[in-house]
C-alpha atoms as a printed R data frame, in Angstrom:
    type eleno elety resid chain resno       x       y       z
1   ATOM     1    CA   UNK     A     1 -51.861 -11.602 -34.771
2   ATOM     2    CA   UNK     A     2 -53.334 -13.468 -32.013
3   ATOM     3    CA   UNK     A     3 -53.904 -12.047 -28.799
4   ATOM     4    CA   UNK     A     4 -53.100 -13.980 -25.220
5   ATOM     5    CA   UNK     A     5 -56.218 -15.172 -23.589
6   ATOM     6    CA   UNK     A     6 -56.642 -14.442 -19.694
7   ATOM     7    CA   UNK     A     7 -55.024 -17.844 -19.077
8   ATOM     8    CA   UNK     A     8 -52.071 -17.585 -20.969
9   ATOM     9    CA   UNK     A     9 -51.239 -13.892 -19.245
10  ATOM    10    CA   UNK     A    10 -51.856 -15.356 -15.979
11  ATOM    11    CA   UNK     A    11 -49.801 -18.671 -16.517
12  ATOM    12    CA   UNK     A    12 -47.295 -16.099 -17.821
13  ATOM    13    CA   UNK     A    13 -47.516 -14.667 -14.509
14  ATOM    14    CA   UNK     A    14 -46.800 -17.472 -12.210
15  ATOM    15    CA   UNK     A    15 -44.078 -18.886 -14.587
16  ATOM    16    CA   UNK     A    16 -42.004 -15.518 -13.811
17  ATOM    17    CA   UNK     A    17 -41.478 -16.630 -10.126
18  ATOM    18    CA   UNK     A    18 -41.093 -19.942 -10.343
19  ATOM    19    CA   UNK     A    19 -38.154 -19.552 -13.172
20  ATOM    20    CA   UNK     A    20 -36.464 -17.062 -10.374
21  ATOM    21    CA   UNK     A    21 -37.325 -19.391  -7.813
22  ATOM    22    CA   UNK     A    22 -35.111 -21.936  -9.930
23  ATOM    23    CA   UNK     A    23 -32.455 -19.539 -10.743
24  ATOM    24    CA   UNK     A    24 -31.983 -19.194  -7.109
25  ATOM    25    CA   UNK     A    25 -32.206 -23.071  -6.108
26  ATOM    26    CA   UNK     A    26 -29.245 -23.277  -9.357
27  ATOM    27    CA   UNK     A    27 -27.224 -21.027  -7.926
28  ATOM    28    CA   UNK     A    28 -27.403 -22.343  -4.119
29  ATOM    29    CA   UNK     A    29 -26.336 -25.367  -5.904
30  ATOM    30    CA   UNK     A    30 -23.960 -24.013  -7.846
31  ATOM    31    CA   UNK     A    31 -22.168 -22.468  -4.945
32  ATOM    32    CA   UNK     A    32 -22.315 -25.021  -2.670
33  ATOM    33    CA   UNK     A    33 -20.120 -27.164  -5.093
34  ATOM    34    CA   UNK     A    34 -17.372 -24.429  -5.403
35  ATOM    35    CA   UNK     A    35 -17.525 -23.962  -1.708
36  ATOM    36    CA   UNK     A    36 -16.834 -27.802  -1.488
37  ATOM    37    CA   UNK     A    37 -14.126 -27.594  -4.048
38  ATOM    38    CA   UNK     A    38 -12.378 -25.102  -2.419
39  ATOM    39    CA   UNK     A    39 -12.537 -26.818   1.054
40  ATOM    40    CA   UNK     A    40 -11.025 -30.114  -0.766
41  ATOM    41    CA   UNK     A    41  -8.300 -27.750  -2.068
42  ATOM    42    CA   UNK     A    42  -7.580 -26.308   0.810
43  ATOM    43    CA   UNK     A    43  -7.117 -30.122   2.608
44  ATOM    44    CA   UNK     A    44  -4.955 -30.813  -0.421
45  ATOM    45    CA   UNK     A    45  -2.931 -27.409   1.126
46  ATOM    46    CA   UNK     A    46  -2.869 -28.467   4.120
47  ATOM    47    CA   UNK     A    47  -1.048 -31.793   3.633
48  ATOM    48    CA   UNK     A    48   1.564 -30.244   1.241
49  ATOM    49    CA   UNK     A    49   2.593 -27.175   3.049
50  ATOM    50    CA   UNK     A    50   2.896 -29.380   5.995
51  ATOM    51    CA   UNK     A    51   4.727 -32.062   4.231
52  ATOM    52    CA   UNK     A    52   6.902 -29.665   1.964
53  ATOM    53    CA   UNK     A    53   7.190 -26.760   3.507
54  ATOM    54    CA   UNK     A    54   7.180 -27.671   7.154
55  ATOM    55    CA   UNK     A    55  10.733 -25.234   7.841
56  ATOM    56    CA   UNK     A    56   8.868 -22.707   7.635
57  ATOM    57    CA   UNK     A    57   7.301 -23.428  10.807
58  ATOM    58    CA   UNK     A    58   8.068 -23.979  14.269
59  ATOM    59    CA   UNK     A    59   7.638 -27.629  15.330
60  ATOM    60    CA   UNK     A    60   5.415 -27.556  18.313
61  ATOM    61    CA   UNK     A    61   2.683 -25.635  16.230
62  ATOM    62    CA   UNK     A    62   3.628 -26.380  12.702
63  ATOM    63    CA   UNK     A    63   0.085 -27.975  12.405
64  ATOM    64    CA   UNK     A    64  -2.285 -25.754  13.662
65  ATOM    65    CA   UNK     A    65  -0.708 -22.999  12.200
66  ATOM    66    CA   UNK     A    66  -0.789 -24.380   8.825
67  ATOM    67    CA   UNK     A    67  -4.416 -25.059   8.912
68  ATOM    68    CA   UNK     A    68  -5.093 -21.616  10.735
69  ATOM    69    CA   UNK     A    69  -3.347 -19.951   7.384
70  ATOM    70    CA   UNK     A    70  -5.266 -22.646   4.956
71  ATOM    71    CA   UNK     A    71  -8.474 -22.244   6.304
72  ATOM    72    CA   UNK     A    72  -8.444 -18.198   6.725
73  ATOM    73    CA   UNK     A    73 -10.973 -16.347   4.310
74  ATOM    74    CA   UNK     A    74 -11.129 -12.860   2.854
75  ATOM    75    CA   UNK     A    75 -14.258 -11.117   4.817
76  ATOM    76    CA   UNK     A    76 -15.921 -10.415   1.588
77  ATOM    77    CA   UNK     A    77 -15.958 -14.566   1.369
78  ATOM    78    CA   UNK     A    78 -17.766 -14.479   4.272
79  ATOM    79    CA   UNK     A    79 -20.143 -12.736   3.490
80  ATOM    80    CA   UNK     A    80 -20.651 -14.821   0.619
81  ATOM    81    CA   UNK     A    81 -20.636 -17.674   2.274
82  ATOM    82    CA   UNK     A    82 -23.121 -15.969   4.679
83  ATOM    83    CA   UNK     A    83 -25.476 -14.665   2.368
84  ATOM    84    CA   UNK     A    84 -25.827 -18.171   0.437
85  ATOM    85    CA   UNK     A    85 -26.777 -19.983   3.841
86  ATOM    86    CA   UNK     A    86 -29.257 -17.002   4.363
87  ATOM    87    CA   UNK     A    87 -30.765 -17.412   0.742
88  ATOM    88    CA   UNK     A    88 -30.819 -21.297   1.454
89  ATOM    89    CA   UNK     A    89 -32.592 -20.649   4.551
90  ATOM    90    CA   UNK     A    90 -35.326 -18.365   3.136
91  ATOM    91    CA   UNK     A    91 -35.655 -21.196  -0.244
92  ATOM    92    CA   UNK     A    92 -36.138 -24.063   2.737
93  ATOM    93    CA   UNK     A    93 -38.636 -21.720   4.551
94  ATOM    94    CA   UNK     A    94 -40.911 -21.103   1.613
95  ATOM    95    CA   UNK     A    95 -40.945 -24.792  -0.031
96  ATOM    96    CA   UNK     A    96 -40.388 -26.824   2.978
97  ATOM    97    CA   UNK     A    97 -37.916 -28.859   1.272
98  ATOM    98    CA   UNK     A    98 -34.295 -28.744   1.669
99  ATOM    99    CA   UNK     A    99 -33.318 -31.805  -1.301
100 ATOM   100    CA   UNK     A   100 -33.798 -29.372  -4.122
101 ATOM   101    CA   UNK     A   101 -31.072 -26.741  -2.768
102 ATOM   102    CA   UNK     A   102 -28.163 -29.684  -2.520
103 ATOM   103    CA   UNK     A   103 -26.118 -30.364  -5.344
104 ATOM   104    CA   UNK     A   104 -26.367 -34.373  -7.004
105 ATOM   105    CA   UNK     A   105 -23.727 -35.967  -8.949
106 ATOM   106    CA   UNK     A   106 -24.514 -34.055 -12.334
107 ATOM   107    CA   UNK     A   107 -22.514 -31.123 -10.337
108 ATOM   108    CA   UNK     A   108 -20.244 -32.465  -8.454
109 ATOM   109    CA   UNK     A   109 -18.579 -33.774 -11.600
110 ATOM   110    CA   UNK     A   110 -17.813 -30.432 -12.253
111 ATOM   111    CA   UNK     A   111 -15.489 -29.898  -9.144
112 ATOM   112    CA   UNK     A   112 -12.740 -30.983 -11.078
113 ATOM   113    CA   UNK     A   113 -12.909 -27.239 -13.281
114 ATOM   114    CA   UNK     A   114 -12.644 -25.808 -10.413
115 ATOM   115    CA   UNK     A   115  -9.091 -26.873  -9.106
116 ATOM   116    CA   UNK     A   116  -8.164 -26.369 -12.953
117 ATOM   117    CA   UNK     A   117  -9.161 -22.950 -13.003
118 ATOM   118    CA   UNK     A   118  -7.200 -22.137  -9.291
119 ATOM   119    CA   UNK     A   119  -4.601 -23.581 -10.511
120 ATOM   120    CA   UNK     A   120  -4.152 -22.019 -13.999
121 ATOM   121    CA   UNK     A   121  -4.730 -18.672 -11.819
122 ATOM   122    CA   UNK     A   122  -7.746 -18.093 -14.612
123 ATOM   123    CA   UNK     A   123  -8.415 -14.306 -12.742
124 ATOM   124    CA   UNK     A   124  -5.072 -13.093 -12.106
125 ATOM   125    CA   UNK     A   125  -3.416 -10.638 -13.718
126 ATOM   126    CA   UNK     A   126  -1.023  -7.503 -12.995
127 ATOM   127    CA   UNK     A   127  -3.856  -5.391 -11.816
128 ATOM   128    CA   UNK     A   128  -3.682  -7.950  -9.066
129 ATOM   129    CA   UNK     A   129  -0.437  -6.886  -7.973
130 ATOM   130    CA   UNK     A   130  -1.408  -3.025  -7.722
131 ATOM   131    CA   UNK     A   131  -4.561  -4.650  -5.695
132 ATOM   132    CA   UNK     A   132  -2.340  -5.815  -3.420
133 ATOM   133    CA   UNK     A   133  -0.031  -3.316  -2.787
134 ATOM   134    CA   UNK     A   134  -2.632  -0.941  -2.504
135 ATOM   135    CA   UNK     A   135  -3.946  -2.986   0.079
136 ATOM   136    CA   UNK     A   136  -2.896  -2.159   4.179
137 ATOM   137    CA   UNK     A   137  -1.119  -4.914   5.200
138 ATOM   138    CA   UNK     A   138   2.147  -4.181   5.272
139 ATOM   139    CA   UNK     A   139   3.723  -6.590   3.509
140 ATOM   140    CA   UNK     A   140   4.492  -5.020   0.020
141 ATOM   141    CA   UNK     A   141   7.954  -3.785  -0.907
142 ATOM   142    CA   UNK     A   142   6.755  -0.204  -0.589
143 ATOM   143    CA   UNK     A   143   5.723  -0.455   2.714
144 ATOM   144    CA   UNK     A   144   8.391  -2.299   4.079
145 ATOM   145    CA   UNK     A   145  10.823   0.469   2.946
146 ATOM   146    CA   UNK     A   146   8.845   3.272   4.309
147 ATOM   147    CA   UNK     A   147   8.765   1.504   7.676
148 ATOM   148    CA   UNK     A   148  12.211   0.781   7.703
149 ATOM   149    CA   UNK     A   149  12.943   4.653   6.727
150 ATOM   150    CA   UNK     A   150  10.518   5.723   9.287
151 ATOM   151    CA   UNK     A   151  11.071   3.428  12.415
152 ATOM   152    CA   UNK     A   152  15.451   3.072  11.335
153 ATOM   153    CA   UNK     A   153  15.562   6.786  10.526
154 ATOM   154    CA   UNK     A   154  13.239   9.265  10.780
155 ATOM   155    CA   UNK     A   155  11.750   8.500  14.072
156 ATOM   156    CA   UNK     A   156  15.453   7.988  15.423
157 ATOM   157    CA   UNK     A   157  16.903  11.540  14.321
158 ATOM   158    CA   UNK     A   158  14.159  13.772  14.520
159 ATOM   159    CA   UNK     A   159  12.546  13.488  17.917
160 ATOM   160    CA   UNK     A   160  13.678  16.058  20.705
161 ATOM   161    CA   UNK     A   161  15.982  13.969  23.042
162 ATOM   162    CA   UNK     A   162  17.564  16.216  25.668
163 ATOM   163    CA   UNK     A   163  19.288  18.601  23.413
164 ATOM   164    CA   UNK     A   164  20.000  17.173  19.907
165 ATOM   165    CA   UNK     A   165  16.425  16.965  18.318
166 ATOM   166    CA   UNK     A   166  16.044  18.614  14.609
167 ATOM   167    CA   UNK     A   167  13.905  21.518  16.054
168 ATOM   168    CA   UNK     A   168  16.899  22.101  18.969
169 ATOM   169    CA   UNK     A   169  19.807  21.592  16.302
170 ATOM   170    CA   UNK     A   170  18.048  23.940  13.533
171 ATOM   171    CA   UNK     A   171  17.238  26.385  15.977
172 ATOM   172    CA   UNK     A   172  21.173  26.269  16.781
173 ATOM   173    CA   UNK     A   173  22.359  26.832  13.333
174 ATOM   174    CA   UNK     A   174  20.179  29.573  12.943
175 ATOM   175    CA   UNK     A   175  21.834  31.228  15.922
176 ATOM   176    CA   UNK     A   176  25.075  30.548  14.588
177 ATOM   177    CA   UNK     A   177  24.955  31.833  10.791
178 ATOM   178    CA   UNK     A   178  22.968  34.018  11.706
179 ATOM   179    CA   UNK     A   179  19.947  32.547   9.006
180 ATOM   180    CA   UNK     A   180  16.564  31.424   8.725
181 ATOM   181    CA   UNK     A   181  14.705  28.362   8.027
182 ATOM   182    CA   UNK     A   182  12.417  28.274   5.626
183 ATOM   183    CA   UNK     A   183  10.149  25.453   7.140
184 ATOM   184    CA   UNK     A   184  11.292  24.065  10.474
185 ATOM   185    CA   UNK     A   185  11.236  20.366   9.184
186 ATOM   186    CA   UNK     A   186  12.840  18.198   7.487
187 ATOM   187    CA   UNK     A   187  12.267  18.330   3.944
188 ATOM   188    CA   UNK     A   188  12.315  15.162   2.346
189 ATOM   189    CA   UNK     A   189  11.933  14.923  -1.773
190 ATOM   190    CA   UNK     A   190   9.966  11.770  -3.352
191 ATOM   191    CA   UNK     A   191  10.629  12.379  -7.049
192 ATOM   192    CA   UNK     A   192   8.640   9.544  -9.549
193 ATOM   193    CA   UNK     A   193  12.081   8.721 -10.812
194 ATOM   194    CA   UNK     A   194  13.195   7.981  -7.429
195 ATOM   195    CA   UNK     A   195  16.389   8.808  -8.275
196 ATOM   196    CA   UNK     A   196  18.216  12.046  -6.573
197 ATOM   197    CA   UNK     A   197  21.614  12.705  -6.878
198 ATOM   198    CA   UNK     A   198  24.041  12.918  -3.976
199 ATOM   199    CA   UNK     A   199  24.389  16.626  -3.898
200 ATOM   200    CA   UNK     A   200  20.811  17.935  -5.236
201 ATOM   201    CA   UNK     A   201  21.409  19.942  -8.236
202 ATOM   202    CA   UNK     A   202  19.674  23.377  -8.797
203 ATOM   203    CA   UNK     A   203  20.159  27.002 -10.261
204 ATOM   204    CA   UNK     A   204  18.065  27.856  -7.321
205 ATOM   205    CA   UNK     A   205  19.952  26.123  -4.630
206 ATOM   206    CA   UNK     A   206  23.163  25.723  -3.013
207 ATOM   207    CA   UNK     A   207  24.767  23.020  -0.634
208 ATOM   208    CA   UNK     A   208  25.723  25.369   2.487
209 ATOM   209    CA   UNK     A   209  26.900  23.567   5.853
210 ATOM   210    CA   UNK     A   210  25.098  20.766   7.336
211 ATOM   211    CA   UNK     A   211  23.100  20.225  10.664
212 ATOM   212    CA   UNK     A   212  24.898  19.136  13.507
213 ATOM   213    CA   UNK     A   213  25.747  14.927  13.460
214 ATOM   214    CA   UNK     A   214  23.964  12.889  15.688
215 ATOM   215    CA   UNK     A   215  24.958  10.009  17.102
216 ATOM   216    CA   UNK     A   216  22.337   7.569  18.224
217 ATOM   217    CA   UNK     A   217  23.509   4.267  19.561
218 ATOM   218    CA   UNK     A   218  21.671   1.525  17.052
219 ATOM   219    CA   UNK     A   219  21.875  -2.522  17.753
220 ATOM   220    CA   UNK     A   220  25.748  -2.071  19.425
221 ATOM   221    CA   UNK     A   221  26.585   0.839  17.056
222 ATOM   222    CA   UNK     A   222  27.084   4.737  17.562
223 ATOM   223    CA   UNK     A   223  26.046   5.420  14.385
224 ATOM   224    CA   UNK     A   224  26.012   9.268  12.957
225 ATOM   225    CA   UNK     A   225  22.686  10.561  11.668
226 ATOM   226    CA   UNK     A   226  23.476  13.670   9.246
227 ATOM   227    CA   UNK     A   227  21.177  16.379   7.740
228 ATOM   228    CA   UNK     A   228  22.359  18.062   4.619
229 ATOM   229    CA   UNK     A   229  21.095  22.223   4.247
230 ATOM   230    CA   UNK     A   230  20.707  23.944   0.883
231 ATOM   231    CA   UNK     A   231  20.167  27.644   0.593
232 ATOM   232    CA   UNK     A   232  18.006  29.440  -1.723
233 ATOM   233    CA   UNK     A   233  19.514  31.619  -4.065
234 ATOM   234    CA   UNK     A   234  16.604  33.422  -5.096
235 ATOM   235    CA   UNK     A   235  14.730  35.586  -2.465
236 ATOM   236    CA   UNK     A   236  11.169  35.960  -0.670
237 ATOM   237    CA   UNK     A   237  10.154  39.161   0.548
238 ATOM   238    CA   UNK     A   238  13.774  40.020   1.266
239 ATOM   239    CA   UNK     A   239  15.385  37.155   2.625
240 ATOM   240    CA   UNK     A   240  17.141  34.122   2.025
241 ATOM   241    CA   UNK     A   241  15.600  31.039   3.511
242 ATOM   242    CA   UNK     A   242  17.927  28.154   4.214
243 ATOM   243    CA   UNK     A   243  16.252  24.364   4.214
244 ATOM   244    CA   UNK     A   244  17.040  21.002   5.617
245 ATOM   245    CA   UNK     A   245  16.802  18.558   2.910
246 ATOM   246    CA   UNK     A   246  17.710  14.994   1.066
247 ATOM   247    CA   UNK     A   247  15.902  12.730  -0.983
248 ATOM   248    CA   UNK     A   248  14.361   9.410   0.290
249 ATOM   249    CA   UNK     A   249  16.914   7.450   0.264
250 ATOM   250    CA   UNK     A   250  14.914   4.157  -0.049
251 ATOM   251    CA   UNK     A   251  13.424   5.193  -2.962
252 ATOM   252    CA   UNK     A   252  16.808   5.669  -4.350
253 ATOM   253    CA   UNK     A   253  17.815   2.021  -3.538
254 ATOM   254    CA   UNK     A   254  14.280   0.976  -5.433
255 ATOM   255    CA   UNK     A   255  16.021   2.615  -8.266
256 ATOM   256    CA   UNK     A   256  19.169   1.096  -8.234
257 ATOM   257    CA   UNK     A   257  17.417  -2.025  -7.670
258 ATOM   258    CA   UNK     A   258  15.107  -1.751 -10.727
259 ATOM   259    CA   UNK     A   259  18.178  -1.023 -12.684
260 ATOM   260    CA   UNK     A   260  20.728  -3.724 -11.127
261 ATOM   261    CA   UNK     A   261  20.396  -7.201 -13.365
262 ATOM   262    CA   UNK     A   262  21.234  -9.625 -10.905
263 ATOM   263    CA   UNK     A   263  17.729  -7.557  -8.669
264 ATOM   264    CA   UNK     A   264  15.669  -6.260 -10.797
265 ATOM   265    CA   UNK     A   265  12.239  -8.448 -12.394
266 ATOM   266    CA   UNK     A   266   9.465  -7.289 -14.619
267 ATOM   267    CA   UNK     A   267   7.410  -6.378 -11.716
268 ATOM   268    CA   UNK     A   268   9.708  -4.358 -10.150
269 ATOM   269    CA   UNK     A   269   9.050  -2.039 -13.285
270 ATOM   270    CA   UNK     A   270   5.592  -2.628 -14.152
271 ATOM   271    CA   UNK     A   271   4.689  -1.972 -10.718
272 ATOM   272    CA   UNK     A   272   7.134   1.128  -9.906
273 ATOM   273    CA   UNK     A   273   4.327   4.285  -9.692
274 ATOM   274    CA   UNK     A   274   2.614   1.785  -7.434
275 ATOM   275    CA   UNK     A   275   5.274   1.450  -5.039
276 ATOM   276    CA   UNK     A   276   6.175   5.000  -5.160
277 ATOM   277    CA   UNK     A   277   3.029   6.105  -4.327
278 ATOM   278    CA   UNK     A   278   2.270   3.537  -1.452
279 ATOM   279    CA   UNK     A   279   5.678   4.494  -0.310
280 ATOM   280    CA   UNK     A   280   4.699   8.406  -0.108
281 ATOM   281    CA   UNK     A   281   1.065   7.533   1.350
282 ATOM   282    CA   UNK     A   282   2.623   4.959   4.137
283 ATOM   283    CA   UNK     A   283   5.571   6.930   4.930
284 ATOM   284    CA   UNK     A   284   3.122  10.657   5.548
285 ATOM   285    CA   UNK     A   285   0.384   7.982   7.729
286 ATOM   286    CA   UNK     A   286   3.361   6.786   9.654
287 ATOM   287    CA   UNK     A   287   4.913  10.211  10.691
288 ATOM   288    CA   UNK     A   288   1.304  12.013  11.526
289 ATOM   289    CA   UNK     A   289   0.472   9.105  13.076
290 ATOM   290    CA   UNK     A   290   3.617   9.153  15.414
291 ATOM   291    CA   UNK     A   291   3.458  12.378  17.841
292 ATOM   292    CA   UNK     A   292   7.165  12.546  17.984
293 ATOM   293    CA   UNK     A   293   7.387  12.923  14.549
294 ATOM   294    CA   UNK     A   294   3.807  14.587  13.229
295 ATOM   295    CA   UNK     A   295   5.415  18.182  12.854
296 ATOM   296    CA   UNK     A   296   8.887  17.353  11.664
297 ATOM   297    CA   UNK     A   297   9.136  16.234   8.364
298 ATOM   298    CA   UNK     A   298   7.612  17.526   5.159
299 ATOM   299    CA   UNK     A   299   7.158  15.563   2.110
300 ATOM   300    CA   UNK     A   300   7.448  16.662  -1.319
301 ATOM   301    CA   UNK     A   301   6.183  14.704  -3.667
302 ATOM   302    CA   UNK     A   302   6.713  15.381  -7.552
303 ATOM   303    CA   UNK     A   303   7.152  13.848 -11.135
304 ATOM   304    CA   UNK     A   304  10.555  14.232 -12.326
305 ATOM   305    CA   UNK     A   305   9.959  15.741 -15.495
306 ATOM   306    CA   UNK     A   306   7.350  18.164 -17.087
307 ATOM   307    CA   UNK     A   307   5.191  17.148 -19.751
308 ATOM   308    CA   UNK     A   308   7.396  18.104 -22.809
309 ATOM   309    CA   UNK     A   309  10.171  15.586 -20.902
310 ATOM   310    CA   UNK     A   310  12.249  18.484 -19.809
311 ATOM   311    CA   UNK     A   311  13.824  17.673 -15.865
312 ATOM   312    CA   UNK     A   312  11.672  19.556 -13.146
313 ATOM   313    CA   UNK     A   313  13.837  21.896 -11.729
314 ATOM   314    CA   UNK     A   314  13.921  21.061  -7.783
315 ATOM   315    CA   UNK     A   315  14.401  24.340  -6.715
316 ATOM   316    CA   UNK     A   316  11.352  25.399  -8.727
317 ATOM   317    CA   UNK     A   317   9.321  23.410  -7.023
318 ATOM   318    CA   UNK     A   318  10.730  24.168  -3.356
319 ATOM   319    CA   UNK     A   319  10.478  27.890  -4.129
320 ATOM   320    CA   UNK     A   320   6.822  27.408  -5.076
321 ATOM   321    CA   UNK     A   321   5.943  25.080  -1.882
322 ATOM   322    CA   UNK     A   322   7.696  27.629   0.494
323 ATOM   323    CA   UNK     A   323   6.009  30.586  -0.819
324 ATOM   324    CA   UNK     A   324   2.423  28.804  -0.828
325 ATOM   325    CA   UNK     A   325   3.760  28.113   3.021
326 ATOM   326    CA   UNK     A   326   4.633  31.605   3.883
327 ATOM   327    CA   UNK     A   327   1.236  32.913   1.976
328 ATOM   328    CA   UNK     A   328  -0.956  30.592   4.066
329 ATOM   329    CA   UNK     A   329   0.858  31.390   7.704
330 ATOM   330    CA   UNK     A   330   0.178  35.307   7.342
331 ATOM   331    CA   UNK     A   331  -3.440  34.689   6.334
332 ATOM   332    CA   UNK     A   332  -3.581  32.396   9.352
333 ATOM   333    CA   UNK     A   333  -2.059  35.164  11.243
């Protein structure tokens, strides 16, 4: 076998750099014709949104607004796009020549694929939906429902208003049944079924009387805001604890949604542990983030049924969270 001469390892040598210095030039290239593909696109946008779709915004700024939308890019695009004109910069610094990092007409033949490949949406798929409704923009169906529970609900009833806040109208009931709360919040259940019946069903529970109605006047309407209370059945340390409780009710419209024909897609279902979960995570930011409302609610989040498909009993699961409660206060204490 031959060996290399001195040369031939040292022409070896300088060929490594320039073949990355190449790569590099290729790929500014290469870039810079998507970039001007997209910006095309994006004038192609422009026009039809504005000549199509021009209801859907008001007339004295229907134009700027379009191209404000068009032309707005995901930060991680701009520091793409920043990081190319950075590389180009450093290229131009160390040959002194800027026409080798510009694109000729061999590439920009090749703007054509692109638009092609936008348009037959080559990298979507429904991993792009969960992307997006993981993401915190409010604009997803789960977090439009927990906002709507929160801001319509939740932040309405609970909140201590003169005399008729949750803390004021449980301490109330306790003095007249003579009882004691469990937790002094609201519990709220989030089963992965999202469905909870109208009367929650448990060997461990029973429906006793309800909280006091409120009436909160809402856009023109005194409308009554009710809180149902279960007892336990089974005792801790002696006494029965009595709990203000319901399911999320949005979640059970979800359901009845994802089983309703004429409102129900494919998505809906495919996407249904993403929405419950975004739901639970949006709704919990949303109440600790509120100070009316950081201390009065508790979520309980659970799967419906155990692993051998037999239903979770709910009053299981409340007996559990309470004790853990109760265990953790007297260590506190």
């Amino acid at each position: 076998m031959a060996i290399p001469s001195e040369d031939q390892r040292s022409d070896k040598k300088c060929l490594c750099p320039k073949m990355m210095g190449v790569y590099i030039d290729n790929c500014i290239r290469i870039s810079v014709v998507v970039f001007f593909a997209d910006c095309m696109q994006r004038l192609f946008y422009v026009s039809t949104e504005y000549l199509i779709n021009g209801q859907y915004y008001l007339l004295e700024d229907r134009a700027i607004t379009i191209a404000k939308r068009v032309f707005s890019y995901h930060r991680m695009a701009v520091y793409l796009i920043l990081g190319l004109v950075f590389t180009g910069l450093a290229r131009f610094g160390s040959t002194g020549n800027l026409t080798p990092l510009l694109p000729n007409s061999a590439h920009l033949i090749y703007i054509p694929l692109y638009w092609i490949y936008s348009y037959a949406q080559l990298s979507h798929s429904s991993l792009s939906y969960a992307h997006w409704i993981r993401e915190s923009h409010g604009l997803d169906y789960a977090a439009g429902m927990a906002s709507n529970y929160f801001h319509g609900y939740l932040k309405l009833s609970l909140p201590e208003r003169g005399h008729d806040g949750l803390q004021k109208r449980m301490q109330v009931y306790e003095d007249t049944h003579n009882v004691r709360f469990g937790l002094n919040r609201l519990i709220i259940l989030i089963p992965d079924e999202m469905f909870v019946k109208g009367v929650i069903e448990s060997s461990l529970l029973e429906k006793a009387n309800p909280l006091e109605t409120q009436f909160i006047n809402r856009a023109g309407v005194n409308r009554p805001f009710k809180h149902a209370v279960y007892r336990l059945t089974k005792q801790i340390n002696g006494t029965t604890y009595y709990f203000a409780m319901e399911g999320a009710t949005p979640m059970l419209s979800f359901f009845e949604s994802m089983n309703f024909q004429l409102s129900a897609t494919w998505q809906m279902q495919e996407m249904k542990r993403e929405i419950w979960l975004k739901f639970y995570k949006h709704l919990k930011e949303l109440l600790n983030t509120w100070p009316e409302t950081r201390r009065e609610v508790e979520l309980i989040i659970y799967n419906s049924h155990k692993t051998n498909g037999e239903p979770v009993d709910v009053g299981e699961i409340l007996y559990t969270h309470v004790l853990t409660h109760l265990n953790n206060k007297k260590v506190l204490n």
